[in-house]
mmCIF file as gemmi writes it, N, C-alpha and C atoms, coordinates in Angstrom:
data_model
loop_
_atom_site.group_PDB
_atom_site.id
_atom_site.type_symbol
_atom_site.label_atom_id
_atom_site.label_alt_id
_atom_site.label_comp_id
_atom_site.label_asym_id
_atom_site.label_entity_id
_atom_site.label_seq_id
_atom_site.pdbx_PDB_ins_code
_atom_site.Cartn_x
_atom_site.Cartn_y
_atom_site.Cartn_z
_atom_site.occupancy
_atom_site.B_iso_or_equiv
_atom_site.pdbx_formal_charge
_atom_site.auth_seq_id
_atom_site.auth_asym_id
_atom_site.pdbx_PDB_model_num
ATOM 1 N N . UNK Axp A 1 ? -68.856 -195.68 -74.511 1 0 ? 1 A 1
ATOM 2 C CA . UNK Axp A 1 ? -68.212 -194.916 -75.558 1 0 ? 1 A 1
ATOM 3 C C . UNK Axp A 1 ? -66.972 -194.192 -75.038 1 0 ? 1 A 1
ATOM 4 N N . UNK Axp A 2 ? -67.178 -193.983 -73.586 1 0 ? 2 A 1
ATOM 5 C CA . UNK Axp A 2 ? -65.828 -193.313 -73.098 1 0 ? 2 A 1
ATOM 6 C C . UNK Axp A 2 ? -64.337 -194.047 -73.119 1 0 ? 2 A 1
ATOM 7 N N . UNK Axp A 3 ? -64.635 -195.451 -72.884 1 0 ? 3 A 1
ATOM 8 C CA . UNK Axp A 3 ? -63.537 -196.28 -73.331 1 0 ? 3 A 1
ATOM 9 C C . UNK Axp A 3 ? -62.62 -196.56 -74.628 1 0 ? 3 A 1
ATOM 10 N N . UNK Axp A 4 ? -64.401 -196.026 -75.249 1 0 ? 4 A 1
ATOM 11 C CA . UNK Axp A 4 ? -63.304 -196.512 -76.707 1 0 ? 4 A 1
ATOM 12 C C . UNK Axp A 4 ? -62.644 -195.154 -76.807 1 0 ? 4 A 1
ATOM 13 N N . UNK Axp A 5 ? -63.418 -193.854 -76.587 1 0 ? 5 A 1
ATOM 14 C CA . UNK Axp A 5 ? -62.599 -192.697 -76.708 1 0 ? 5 A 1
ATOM 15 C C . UNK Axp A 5 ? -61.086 -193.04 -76.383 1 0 ? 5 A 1
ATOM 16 N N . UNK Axp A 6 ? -61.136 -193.286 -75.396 1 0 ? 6 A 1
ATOM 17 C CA . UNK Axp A 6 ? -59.688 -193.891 -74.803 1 0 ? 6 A 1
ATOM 18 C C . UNK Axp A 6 ? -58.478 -194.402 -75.203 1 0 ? 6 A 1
ATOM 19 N N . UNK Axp A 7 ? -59.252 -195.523 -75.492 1 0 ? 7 A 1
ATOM 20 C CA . UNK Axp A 7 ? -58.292 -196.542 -76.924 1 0 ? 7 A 1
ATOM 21 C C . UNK Axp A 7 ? -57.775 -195.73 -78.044 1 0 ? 7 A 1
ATOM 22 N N . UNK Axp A 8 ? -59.119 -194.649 -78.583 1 0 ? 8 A 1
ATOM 23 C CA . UNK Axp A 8 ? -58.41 -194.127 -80.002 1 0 ? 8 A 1
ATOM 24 C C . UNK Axp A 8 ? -57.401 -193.513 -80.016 1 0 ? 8 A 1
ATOM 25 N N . UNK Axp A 9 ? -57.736 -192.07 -78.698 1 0 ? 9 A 1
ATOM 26 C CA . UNK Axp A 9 ? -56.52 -191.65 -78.611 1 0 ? 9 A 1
ATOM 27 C C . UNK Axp A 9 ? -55.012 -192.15 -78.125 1 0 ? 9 A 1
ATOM 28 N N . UNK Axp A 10 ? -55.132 -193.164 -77.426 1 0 ? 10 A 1
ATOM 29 C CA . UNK Axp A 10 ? -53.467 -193.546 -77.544 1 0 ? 10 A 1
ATOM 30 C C . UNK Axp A 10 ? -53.484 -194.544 -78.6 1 0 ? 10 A 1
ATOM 31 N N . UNK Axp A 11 ? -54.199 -195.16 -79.114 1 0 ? 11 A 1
ATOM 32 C CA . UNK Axp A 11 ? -53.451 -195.55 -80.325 1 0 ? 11 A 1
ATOM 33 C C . UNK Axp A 11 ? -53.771 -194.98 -81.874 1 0 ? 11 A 1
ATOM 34 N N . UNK Axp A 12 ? -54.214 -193.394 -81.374 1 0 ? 12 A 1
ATOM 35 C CA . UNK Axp A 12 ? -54.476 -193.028 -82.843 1 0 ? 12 A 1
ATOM 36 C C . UNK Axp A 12 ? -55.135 -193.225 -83.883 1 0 ? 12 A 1
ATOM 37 N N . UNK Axp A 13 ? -56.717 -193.684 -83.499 1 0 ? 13 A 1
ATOM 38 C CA . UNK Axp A 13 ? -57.209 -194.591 -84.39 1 0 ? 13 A 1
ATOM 39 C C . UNK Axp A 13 ? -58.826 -193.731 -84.43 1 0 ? 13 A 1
ATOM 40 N N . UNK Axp A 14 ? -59.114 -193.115 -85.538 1 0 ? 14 A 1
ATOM 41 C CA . UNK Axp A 14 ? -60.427 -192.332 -85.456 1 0 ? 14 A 1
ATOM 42 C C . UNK Axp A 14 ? -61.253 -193.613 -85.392 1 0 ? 14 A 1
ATOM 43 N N . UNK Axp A 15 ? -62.503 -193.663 -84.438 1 0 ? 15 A 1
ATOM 44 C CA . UNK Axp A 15 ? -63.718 -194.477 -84.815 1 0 ? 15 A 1
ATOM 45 C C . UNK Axp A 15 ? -64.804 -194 -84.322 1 0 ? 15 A 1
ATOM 46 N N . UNK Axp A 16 ? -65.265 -194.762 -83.564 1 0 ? 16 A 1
ATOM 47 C CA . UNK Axp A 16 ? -66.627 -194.214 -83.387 1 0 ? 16 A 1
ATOM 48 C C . UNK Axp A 16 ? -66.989 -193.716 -81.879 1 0 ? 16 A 1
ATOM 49 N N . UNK Axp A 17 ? -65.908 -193.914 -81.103 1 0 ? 17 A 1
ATOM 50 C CA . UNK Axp A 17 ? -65.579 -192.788 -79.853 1 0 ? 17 A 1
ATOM 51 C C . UNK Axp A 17 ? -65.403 -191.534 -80.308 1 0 ? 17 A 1
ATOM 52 N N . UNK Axp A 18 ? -64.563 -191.208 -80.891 1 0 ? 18 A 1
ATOM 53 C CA . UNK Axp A 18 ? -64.186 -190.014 -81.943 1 0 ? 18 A 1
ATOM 54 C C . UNK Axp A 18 ? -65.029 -189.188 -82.389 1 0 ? 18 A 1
ATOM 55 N N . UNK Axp A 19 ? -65.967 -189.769 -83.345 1 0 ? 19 A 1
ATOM 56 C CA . UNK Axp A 19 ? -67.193 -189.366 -84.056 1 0 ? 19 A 1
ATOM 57 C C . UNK Axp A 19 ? -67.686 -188.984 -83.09 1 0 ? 19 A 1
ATOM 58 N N . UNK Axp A 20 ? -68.468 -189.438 -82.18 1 0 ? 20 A 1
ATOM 59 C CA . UNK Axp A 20 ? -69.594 -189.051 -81.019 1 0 ? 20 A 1
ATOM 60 C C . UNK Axp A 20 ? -68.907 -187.402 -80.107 1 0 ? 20 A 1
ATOM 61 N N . UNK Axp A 21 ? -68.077 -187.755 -79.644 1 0 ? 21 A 1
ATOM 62 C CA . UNK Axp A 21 ? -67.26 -187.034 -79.175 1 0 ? 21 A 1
ATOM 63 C C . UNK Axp A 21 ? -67.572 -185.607 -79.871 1 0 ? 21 A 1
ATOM 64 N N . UNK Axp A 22 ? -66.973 -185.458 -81.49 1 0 ? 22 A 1
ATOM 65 C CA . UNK Axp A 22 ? -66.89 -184.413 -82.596 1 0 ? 22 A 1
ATOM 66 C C . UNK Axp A 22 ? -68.292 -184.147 -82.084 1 0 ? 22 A 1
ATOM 67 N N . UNK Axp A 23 ? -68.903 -184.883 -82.333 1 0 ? 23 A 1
ATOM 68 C CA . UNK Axp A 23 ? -70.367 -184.743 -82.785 1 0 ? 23 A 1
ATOM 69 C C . UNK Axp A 23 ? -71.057 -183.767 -81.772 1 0 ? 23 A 1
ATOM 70 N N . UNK Axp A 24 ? -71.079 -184.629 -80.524 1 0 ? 24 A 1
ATOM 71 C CA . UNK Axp A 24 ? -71.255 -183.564 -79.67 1 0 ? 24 A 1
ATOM 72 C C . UNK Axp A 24 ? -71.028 -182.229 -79.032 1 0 ? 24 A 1
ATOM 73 N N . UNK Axp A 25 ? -69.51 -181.805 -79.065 1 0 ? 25 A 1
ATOM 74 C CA . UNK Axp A 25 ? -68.94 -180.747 -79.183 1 0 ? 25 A 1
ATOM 75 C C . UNK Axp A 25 ? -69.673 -179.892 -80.576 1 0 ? 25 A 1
ATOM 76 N N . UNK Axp A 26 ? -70.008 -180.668 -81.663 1 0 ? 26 A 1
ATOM 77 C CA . UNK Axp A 26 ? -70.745 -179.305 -82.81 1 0 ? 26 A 1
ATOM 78 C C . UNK Axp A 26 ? -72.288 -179.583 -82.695 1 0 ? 26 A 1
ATOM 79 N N . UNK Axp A 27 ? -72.849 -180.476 -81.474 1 0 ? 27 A 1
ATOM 80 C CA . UNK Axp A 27 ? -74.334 -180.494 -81.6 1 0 ? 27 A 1
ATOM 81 C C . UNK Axp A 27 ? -74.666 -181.457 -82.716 1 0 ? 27 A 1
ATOM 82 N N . UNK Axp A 28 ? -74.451 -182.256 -83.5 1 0 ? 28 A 1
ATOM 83 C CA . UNK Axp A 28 ? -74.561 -182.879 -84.43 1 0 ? 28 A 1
ATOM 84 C C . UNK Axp A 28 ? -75.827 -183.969 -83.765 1 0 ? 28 A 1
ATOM 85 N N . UNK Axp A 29 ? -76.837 -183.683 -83.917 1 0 ? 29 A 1
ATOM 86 C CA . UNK Axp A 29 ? -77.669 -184.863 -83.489 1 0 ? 29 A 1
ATOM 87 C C . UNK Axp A 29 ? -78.352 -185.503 -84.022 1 0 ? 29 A 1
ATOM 88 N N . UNK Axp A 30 ? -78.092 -185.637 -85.244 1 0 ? 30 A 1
ATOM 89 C CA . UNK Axp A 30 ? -78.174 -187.275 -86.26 1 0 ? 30 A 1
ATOM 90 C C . UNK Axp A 30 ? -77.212 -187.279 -86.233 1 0 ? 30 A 1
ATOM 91 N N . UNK Axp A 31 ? -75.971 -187.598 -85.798 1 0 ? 31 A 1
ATOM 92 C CA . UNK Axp A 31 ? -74.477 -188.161 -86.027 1 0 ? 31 A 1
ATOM 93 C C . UNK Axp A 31 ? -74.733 -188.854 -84.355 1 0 ? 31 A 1
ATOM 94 N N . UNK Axp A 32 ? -75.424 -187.902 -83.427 1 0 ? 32 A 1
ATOM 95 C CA . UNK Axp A 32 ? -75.369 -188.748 -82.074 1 0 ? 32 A 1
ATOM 96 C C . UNK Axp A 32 ? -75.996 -189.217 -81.805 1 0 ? 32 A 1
ATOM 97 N N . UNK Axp A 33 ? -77.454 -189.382 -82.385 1 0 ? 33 A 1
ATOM 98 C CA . UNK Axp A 33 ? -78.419 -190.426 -82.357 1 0 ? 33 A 1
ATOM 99 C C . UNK Axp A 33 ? -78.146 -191.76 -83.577 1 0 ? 33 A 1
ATOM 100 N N . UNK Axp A 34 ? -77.377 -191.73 -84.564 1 0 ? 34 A 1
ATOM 101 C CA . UNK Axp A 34 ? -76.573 -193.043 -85.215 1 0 ? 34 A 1
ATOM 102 C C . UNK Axp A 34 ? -75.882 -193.228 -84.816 1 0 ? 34 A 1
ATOM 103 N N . UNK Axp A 35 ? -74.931 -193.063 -83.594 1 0 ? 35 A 1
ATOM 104 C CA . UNK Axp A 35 ? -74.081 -193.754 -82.76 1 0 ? 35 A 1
ATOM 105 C C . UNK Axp A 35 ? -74.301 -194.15 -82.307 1 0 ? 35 A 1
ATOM 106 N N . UNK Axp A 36 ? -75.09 -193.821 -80.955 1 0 ? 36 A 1
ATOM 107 C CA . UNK Axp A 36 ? -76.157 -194.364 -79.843 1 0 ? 36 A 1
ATOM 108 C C . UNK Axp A 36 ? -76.728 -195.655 -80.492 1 0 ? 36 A 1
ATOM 109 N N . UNK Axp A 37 ? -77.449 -195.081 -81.623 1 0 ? 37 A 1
ATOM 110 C CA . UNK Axp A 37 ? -78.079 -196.31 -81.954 1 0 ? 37 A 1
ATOM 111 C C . UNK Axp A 37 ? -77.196 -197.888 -82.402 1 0 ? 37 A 1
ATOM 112 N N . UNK Axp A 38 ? -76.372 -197.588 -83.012 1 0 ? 38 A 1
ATOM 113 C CA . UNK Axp A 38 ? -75.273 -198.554 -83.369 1 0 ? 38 A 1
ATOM 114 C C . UNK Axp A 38 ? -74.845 -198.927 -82.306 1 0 ? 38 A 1
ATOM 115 N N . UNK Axp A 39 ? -74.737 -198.263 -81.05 1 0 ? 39 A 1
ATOM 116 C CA . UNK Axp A 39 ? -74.296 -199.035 -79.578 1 0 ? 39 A 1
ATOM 117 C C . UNK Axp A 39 ? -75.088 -199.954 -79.107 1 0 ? 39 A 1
ATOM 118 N N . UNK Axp A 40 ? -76.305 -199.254 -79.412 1 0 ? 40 A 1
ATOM 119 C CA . UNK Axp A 40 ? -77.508 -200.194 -78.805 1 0 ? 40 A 1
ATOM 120 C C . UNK Axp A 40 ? -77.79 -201.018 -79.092 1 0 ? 40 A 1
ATOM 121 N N . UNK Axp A 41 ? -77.648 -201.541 -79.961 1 0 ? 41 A 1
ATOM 122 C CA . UNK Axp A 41 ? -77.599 -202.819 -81.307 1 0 ? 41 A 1
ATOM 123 C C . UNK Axp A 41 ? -76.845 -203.373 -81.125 1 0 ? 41 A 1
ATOM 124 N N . UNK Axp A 42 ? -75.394 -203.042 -80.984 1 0 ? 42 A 1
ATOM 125 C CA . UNK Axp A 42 ? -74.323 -204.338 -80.647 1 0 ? 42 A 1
ATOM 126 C C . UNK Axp A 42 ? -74.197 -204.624 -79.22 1 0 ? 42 A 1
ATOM 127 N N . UNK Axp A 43 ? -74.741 -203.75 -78.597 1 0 ? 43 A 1
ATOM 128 C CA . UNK Axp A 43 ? -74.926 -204.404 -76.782 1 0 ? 43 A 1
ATOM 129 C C . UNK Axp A 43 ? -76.514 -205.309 -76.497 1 0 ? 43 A 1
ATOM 130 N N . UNK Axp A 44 ? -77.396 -205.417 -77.4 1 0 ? 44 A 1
ATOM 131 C CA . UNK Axp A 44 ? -78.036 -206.106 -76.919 1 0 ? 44 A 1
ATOM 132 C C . UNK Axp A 44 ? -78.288 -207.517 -78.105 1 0 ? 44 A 1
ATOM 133 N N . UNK Axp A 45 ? -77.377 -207.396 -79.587 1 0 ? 45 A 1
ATOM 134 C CA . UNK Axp A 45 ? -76.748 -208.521 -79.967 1 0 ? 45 A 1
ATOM 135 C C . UNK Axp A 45 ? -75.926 -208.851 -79.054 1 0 ? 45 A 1
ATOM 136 N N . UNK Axp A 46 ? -74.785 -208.917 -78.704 1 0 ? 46 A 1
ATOM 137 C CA . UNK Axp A 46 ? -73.985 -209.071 -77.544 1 0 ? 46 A 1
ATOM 138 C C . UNK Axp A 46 ? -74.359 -209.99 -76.02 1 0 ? 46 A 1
ATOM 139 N N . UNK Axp A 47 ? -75.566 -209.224 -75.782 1 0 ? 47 A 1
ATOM 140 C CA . UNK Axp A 47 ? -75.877 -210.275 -74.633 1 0 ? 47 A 1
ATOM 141 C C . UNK Axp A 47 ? -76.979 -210.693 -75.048 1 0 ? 47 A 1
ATOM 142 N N . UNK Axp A 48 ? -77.542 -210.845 -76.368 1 0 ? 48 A 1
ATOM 143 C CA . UNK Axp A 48 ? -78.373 -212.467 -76.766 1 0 ? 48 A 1
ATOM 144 C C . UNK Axp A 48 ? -77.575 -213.267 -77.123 1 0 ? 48 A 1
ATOM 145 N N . UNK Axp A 49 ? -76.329 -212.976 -77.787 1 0 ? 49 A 1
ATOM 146 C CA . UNK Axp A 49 ? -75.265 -213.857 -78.066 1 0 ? 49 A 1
ATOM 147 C C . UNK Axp A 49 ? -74.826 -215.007 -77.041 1 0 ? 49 A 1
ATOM 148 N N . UNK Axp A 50 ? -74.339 -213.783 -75.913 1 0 ? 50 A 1
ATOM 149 C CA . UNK Axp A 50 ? -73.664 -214.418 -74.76 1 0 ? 50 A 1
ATOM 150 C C . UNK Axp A 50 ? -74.495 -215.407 -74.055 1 0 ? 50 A 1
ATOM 151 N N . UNK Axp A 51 ? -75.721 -215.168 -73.966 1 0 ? 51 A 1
ATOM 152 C CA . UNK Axp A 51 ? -77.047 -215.838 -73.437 1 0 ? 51 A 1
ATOM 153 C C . UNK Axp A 51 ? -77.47 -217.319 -74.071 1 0 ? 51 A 1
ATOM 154 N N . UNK Axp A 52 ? -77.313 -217.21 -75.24 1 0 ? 52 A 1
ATOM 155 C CA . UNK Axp A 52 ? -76.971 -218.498 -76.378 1 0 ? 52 A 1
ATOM 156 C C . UNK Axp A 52 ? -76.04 -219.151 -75.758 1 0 ? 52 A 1
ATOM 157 N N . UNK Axp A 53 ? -74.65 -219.158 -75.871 1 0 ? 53 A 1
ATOM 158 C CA . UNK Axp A 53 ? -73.726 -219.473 -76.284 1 0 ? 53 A 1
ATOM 159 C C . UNK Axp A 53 ? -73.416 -220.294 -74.444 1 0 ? 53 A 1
ATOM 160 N N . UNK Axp A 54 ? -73.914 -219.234 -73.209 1 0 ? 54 A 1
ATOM 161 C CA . UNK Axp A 54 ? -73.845 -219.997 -72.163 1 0 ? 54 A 1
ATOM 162 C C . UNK Axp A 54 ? -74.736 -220.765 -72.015 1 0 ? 54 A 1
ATOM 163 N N . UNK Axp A 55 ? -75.803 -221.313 -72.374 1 0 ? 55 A 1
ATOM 164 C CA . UNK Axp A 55 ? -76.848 -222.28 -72.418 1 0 ? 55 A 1
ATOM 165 C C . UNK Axp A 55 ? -76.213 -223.623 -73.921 1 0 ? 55 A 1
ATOM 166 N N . UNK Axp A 56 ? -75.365 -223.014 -74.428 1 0 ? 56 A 1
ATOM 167 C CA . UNK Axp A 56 ? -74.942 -224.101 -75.236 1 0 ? 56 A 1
ATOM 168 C C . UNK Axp A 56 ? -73.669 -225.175 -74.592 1 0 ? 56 A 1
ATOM 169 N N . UNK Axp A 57 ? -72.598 -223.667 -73.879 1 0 ? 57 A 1
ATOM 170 C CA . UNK Axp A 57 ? -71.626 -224.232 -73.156 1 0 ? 57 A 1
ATOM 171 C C . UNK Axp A 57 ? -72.02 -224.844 -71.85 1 0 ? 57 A 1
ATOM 172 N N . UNK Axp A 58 ? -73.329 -224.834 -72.02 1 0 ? 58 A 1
ATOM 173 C CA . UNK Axp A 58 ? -73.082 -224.961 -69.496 1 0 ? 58 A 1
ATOM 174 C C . UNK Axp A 58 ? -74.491 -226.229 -70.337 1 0 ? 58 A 1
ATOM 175 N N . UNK Axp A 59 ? -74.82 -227.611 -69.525 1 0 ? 59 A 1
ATOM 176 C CA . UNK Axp A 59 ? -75.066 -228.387 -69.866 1 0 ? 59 A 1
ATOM 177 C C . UNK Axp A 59 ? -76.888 -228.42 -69.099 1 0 ? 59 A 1
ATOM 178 N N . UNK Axp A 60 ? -76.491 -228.06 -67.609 1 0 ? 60 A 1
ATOM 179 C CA . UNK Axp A 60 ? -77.155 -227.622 -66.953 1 0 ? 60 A 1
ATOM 180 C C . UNK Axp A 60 ? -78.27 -226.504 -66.929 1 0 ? 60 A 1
ATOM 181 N N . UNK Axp A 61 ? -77.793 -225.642 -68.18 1 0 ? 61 A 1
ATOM 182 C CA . UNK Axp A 61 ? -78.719 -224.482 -68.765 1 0 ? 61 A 1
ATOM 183 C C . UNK Axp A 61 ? -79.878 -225.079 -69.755 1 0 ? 61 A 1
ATOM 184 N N . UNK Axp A 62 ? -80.898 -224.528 -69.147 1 0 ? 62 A 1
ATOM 185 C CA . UNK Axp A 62 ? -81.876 -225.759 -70.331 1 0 ? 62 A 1
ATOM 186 C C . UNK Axp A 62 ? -82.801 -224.552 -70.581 1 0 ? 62 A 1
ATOM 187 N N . UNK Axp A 63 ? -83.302 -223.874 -71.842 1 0 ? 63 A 1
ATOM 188 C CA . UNK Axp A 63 ? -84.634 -222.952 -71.716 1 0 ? 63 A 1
ATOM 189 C C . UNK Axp A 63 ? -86.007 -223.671 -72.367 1 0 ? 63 A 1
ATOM 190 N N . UNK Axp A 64 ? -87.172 -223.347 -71.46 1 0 ? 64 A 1
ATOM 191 C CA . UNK Axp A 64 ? -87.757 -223.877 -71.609 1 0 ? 64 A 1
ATOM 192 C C . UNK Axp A 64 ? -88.722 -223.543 -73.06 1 0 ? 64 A 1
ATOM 193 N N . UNK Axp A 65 ? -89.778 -224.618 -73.471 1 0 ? 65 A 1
ATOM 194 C CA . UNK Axp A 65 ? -89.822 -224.464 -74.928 1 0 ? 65 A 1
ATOM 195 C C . UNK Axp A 65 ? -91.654 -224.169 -74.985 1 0 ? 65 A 1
């Protein structure tokens, strides 16, 4: 989340670095436990994705059934 913080501010772009950030500075903790959670969800879609997708690309990747 620190990265994207990053990104927003030089290019000016509120999202969800932003939010967390706010959030925490006012204690907001359902605003920082629905972030978290939304992270957690697209990082471990993310590497079932990636996990797919190299067993589709690499020929040699075989899982067993």
């Amino acid at each position: 989340m620190s990265g994207a913080l990053i990104t927003e501010t030089v290019f000016n772009y509120p999202g969800m670095g932003f939010l967390t950030t706010e959030a925490a500075f006012k204690t907001d903790i359902p605003v920082l436990l629905g972030t978290t959670l939304v992270a957690t969800i697209a990082t471990v879609a993310g590497s079932l994705l990636a996990d797919i997708l190299y067993a589709v690309a690499d020929p040699r990747i075989r899982y067993a059934r």
